[in-house]
Backbone as a printed PyTorch tensor [residue, N CA C, xyz], in Angstrom:
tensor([[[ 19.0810,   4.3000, -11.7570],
         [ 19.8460,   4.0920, -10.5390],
         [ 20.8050,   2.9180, -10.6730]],

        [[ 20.9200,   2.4660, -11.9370],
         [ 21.6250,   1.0950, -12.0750],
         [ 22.9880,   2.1240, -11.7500]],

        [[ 23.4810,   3.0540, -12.2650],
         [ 25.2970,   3.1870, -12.3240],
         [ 25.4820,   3.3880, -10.4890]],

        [[ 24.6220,   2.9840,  -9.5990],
         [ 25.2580,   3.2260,  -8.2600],
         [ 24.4870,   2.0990,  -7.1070]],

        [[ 25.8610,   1.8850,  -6.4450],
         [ 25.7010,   0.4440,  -5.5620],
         [ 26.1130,   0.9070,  -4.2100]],

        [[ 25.1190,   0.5010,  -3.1380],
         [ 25.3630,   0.8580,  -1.9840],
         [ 26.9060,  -0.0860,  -1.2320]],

        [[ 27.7740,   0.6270,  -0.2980],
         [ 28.2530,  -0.1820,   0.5400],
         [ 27.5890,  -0.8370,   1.2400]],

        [[ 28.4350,  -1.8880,   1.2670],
         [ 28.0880,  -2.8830,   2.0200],
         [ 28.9470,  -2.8300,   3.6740]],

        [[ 29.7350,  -2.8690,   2.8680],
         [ 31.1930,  -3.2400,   4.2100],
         [ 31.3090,  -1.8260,   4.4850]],

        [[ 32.2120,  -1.5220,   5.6900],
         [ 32.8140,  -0.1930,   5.9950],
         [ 33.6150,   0.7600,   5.2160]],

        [[ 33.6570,   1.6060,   4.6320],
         [ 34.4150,   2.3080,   3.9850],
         [ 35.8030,   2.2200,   4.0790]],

        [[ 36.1220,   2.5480,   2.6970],
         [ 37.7900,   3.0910,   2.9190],
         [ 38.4540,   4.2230,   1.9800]],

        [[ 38.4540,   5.2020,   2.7210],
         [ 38.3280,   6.4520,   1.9870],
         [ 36.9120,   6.6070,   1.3810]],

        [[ 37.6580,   8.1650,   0.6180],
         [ 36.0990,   8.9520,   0.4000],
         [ 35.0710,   8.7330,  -0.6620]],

        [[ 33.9850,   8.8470,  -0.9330],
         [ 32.8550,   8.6810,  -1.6640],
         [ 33.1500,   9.8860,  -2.4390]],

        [[ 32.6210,   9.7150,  -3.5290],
         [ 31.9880,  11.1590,  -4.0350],
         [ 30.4520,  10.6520,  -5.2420]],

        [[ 29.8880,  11.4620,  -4.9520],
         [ 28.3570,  11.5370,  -5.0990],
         [ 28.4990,  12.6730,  -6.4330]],

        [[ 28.3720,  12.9390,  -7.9100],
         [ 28.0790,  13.9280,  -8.6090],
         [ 26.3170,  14.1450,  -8.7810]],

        [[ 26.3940,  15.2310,  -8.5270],
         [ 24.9910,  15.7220,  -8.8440],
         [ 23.8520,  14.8790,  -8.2530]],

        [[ 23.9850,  15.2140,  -6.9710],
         [ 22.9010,  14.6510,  -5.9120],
         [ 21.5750,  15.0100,  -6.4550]],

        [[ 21.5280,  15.8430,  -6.3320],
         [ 20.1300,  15.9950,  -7.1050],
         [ 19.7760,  15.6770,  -8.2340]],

        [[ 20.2990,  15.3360,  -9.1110],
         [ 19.8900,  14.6140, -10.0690],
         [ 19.8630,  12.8390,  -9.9450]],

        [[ 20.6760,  12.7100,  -8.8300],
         [ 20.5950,  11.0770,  -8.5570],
         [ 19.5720,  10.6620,  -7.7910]],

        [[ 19.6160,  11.6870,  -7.1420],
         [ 17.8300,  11.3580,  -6.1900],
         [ 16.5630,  11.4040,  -7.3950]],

        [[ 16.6900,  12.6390,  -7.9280],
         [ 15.9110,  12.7980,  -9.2050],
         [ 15.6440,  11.7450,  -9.4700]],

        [[ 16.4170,  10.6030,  -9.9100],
         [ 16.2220,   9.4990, -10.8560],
         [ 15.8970,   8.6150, -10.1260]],

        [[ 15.6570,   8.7810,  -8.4050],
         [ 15.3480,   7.4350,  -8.2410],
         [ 13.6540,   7.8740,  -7.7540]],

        [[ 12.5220,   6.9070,  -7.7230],
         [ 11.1440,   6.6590,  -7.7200],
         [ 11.1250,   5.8290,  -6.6320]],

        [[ 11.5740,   5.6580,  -5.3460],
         [ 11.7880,   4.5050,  -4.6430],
         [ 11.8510,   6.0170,  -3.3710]],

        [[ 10.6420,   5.2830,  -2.5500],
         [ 10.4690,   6.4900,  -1.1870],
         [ 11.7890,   6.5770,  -0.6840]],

        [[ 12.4980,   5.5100,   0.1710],
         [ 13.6000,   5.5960,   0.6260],
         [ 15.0220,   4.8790,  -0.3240]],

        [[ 16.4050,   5.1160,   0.0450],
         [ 17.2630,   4.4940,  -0.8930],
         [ 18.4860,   4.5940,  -0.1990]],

        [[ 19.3650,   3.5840,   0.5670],
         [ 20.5210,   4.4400,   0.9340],
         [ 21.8170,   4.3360,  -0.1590]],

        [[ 22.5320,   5.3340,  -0.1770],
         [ 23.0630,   5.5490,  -0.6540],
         [ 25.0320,   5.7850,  -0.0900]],

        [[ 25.0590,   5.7360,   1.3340],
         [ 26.0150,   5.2260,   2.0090],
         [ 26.1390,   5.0570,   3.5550]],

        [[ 26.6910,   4.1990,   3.5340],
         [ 26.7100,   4.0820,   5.2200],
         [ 28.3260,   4.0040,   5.4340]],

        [[ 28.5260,   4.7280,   6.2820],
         [ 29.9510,   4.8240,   7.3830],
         [ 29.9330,   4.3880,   8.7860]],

        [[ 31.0670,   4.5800,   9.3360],
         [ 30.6770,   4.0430,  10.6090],
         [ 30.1140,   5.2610,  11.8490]],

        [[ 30.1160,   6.2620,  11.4400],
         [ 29.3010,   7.2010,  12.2200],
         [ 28.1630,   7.9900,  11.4740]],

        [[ 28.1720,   7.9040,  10.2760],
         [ 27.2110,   8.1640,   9.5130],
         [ 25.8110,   8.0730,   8.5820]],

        [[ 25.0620,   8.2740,   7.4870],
         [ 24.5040,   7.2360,   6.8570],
         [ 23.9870,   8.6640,   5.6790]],

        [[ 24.1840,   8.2780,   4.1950],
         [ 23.5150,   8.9520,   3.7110],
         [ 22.5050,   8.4910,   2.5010]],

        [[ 21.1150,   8.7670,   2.7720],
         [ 20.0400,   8.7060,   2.1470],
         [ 19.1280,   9.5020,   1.6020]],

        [[ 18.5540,   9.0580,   0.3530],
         [ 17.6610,   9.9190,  -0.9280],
         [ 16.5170,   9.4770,  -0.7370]],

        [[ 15.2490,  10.3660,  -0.5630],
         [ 14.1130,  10.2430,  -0.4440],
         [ 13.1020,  10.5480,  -1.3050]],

        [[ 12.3000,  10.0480,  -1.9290],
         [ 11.2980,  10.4840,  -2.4150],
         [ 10.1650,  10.4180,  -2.2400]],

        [[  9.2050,  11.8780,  -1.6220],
         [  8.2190,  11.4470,  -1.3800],
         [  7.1320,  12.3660,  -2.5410]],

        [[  6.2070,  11.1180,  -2.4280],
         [  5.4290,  11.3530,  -3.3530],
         [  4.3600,  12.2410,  -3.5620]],

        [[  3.9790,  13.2090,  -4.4020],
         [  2.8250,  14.4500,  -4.1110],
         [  1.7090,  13.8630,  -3.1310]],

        [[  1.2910,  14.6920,  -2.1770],
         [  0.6450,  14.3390,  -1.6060],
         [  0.9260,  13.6360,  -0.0820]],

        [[  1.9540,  13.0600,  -0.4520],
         [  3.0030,  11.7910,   0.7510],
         [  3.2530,  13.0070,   2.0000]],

        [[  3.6730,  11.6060,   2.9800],
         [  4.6330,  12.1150,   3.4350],
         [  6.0700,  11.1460,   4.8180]],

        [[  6.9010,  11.9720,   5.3850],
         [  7.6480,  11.1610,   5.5850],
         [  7.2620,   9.7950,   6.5410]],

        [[  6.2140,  10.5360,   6.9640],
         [  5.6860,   9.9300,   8.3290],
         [  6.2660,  10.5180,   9.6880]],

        [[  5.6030,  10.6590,  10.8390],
         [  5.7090,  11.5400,  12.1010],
         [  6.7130,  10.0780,  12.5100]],

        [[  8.1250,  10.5570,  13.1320],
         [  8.7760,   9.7420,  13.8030],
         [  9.8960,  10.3920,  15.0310]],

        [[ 10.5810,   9.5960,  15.5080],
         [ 11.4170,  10.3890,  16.5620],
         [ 12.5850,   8.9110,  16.2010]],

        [[ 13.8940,   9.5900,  15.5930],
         [ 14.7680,   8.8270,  16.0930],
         [ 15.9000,   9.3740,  17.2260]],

        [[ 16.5600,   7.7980,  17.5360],
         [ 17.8220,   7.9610,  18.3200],
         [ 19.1200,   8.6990,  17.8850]],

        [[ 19.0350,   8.9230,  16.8300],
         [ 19.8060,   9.1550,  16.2180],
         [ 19.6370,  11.1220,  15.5910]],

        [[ 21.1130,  11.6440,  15.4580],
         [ 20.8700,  13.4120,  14.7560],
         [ 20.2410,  13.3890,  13.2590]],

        [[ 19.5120,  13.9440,  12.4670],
         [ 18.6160,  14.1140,  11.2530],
         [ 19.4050,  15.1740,  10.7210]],

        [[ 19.8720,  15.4340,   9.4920],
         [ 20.1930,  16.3600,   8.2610],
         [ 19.6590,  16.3980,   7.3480]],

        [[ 18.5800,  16.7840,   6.7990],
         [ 17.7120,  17.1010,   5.6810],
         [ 18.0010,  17.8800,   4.8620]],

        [[ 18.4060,  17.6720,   3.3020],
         [ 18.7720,  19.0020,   2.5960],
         [ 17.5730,  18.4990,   1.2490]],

        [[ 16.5930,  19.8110,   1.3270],
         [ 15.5100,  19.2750,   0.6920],
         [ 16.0420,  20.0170,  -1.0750]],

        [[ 16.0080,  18.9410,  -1.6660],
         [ 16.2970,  18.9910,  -3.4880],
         [ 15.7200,  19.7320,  -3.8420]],

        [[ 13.9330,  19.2710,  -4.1270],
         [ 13.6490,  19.7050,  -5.1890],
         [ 11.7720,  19.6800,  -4.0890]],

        [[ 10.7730,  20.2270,  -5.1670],
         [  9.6050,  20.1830,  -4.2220],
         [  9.3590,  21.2140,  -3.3880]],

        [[  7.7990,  21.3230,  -2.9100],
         [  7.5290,  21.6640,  -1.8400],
         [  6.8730,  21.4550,  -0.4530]],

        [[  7.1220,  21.5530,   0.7040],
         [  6.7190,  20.7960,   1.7630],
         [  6.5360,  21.5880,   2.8630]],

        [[  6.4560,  21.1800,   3.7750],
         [  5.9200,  21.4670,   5.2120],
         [  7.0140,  20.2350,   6.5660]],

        [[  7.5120,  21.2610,   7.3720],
         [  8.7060,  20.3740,   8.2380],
         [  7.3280,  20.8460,   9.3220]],

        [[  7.2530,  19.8980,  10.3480],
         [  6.5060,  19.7570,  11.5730],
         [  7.1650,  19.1690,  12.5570]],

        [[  7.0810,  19.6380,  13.6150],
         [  8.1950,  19.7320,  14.7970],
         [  6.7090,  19.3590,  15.8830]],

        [[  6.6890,  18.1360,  16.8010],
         [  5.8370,  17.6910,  17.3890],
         [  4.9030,  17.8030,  17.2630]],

        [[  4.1580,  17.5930,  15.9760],
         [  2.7670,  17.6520,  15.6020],
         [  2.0190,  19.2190,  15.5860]],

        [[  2.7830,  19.9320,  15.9170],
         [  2.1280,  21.8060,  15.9680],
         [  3.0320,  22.5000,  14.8960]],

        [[  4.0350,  22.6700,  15.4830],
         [  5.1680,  23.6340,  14.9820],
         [  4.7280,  22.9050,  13.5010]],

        [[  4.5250,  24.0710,  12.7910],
         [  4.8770,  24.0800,  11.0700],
         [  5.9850,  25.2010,  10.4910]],

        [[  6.7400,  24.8110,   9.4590],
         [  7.6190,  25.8750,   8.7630],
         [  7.2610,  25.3230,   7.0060]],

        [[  6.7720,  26.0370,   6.1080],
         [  7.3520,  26.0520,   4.6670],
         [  8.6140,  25.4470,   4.3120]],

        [[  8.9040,  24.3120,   3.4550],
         [ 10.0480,  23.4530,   3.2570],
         [ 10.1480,  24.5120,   1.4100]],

        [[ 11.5930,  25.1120,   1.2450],
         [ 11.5430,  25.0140,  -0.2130],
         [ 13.0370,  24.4480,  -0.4740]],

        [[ 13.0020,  23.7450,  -1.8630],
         [ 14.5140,  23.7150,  -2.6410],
         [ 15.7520,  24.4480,  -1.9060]],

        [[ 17.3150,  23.9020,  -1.8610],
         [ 17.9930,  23.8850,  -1.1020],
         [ 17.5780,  24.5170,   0.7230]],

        [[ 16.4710,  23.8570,   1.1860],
         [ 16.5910,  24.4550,   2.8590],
         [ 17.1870,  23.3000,   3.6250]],

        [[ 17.4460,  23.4920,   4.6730],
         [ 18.6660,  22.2320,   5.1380],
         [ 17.8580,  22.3570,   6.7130]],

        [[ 17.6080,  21.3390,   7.0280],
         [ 16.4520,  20.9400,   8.5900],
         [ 17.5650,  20.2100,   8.9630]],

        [[ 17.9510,  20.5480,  10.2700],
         [ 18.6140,  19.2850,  11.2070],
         [ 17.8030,  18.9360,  12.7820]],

        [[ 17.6450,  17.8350,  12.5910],
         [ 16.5260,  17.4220,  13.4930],
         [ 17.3110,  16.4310,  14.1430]],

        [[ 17.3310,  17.2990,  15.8490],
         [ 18.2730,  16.5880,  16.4880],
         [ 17.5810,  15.3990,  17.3700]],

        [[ 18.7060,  14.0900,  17.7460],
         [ 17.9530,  13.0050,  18.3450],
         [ 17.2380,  13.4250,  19.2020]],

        [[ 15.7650,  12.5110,  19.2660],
         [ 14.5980,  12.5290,  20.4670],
         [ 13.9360,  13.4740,  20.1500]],

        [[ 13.5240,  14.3670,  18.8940],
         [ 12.8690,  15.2020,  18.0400],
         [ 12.1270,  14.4070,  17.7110]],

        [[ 10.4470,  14.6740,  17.7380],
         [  9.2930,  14.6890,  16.7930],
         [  9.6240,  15.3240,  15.9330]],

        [[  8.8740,  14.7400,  14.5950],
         [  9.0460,  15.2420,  13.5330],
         [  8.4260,  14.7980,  12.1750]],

        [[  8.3160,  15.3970,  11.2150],
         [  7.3840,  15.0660,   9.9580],
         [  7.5920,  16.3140,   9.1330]],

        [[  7.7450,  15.4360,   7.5950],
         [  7.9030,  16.0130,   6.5960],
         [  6.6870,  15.6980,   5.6890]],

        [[  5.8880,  16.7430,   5.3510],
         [  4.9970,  16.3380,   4.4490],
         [  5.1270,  17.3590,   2.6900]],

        [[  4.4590,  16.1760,   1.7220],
         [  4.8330,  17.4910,   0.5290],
         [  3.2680,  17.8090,  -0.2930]],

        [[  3.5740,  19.2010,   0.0250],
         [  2.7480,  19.8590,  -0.6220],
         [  1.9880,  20.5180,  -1.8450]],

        [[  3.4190,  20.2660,  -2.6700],
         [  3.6190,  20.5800,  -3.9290],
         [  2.9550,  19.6410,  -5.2190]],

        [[  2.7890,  19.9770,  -6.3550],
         [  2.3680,  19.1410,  -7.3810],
         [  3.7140,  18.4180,  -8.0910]],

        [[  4.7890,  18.3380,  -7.1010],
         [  5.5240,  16.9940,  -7.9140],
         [  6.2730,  16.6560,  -6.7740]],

        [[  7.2060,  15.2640,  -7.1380],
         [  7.8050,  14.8250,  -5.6130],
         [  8.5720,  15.4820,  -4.9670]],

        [[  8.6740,  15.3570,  -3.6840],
         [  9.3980,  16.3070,  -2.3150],
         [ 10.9550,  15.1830,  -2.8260]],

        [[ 11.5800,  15.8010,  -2.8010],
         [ 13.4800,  15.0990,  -2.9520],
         [ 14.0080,  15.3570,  -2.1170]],

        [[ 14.7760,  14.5710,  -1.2950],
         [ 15.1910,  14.9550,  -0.2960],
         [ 16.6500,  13.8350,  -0.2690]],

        [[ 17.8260,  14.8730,   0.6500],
         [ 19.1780,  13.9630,   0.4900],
         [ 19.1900,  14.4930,   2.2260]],

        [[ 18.9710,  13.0800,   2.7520],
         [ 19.3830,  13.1700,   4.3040],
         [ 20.5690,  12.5770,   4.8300]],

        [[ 20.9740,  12.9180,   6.2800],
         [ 22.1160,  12.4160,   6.7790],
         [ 21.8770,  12.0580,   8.0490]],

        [[ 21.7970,  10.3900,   8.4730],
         [ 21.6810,  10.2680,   9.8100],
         [ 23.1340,  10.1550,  10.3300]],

        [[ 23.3620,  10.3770,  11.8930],
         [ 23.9460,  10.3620,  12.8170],
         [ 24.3100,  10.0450,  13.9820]],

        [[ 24.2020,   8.3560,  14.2690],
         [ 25.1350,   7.6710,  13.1240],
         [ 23.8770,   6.9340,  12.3730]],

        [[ 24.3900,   5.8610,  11.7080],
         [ 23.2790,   5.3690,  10.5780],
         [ 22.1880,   4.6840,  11.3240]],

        [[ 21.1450,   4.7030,  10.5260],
         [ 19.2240,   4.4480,  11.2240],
         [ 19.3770,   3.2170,  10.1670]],

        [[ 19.6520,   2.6500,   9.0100],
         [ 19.2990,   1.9660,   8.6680],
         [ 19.6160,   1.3920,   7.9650]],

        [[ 19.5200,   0.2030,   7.3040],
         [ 20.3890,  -1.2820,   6.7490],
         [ 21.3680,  -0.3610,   5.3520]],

        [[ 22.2370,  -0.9660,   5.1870],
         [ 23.1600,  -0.3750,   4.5860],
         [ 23.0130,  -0.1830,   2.7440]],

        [[ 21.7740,  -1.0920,   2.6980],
         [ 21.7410,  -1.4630,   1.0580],
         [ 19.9540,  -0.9600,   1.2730]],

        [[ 19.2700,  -0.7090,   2.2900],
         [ 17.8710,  -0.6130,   2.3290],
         [ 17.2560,   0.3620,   1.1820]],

        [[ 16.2220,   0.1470,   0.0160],
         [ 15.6230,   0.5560,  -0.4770],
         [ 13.8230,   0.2170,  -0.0090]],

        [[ 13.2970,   1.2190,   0.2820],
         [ 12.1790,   1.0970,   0.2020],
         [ 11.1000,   1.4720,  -0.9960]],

        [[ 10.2840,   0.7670,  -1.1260],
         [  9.1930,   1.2200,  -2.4850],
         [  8.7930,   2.4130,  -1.7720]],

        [[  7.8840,   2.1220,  -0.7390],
         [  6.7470,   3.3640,  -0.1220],
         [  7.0070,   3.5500,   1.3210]],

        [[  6.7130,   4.6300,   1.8780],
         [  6.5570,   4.1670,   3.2870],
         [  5.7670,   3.1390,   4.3170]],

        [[  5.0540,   2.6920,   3.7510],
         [  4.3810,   1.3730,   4.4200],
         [  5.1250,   0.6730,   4.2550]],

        [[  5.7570,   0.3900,   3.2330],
         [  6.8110,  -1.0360,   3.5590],
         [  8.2210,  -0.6770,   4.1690]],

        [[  8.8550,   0.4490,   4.4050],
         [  9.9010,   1.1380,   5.3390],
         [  9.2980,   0.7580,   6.9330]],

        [[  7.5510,   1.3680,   6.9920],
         [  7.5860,   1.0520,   8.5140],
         [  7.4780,  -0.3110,   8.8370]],

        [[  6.8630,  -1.1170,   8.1640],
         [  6.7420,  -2.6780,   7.9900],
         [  7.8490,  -3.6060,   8.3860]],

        [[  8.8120,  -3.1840,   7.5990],
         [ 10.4410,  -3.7160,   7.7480],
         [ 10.7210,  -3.1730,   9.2410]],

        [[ 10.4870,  -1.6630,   9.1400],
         [ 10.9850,  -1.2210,  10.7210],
         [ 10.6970,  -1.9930,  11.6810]],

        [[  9.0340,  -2.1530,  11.6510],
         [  8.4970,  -2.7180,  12.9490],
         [  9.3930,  -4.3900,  13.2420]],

        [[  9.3610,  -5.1090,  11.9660],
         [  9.6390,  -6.5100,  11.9430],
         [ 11.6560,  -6.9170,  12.0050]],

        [[ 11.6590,  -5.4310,  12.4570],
         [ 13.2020,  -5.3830,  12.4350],
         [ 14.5210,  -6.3250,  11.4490]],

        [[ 13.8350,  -5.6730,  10.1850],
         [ 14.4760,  -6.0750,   8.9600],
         [ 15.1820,  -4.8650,   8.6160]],

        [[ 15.1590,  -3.3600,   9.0380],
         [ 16.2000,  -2.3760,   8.4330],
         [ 16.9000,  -1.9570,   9.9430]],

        [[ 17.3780,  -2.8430,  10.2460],
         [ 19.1080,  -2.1790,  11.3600],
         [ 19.7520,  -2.2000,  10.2450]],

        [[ 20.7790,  -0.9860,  11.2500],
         [ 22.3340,  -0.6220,  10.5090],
         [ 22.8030,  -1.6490,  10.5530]],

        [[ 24.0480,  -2.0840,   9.7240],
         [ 25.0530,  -3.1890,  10.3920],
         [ 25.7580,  -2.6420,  11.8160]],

        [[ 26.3800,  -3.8530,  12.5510],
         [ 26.6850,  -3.6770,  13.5920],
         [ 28.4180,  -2.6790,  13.4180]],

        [[ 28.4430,  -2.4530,  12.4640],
         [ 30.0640,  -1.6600,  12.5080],
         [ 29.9740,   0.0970,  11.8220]],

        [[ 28.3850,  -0.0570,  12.0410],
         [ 28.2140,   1.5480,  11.5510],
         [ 27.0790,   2.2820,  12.9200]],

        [[ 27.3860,   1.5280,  14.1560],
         [ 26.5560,   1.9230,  15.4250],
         [ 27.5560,   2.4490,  16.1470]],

        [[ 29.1530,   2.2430,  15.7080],
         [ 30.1700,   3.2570,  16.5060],
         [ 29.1450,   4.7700,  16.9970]],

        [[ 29.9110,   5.1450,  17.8980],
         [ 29.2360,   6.5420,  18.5770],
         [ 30.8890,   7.4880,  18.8960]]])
């Protein structure tokens, strides 16, 4: 993951990302962002066999385009659906929700919040230390990517 560096500041002009799936591939780090805009945010997930995203509800719209893996999307703790390679979940704000993986290798996942959920350079190891930071309010967006 060394050849790629998150923005910091606001964009100017376009990104381009080659072979998302192979860049998520390479990273071992649960969460990772990978860009933030000012109405946007896009992030690579990896969760680990067995893992999962954790049950949450944000303020914000969810785009899930699941890589690689297999999983289970849960919609307020009942609703289950089968997650496979390229399926695309959009989980709109004030949605329960949870991704768990089922499979014998990691769930990959390239999401898109709407607008951005979280610090602009944020890497997390695991999810305990994602909710950790959350709770202690160490991963806000910057204040110029909360445009609406």
């Amino acid at each position: 993951m060394s050849r790629f560096q998150p923005n910091t500041q606001p964009p100017k002009g376009f990104s381009i990302f080659r072979n998302v799936q192979e860049l998520a591939s390479e990273s071992d780090k649960f969460r990772r962002v990978l860009w933030t805009g000012t109405h946007s945010q896009l992030v690579i997930m990896t969760v680990p066999v067995g893992g999962e995203i954790g049950e949450e509800t944000h303020t914000v719209d969810q785009h899930l385009f699941f890589l690689s893996g297999k999983g289970q999307a849960i919609q307020d703790g009942t609703k289950t659906d089968d997650i496979h390679p390229g399926d695309l979940v959009i989980v709109p704000a004030g949605t329960m929700h949870n991704f768990k993986n089922l499979g014998p290798t990691p769930l990959i996942v390239a999401t898109v919040y709407a607008p951005a959920e979280h610090k602009a350079d944020t890497v997390h190891d695991t999810l305990e230390q994602g909710e950790k930071l959350e709770e202690e309010g160490k991963d806000e967006p910057p204040s110029w990517a909360k445009e609406k």
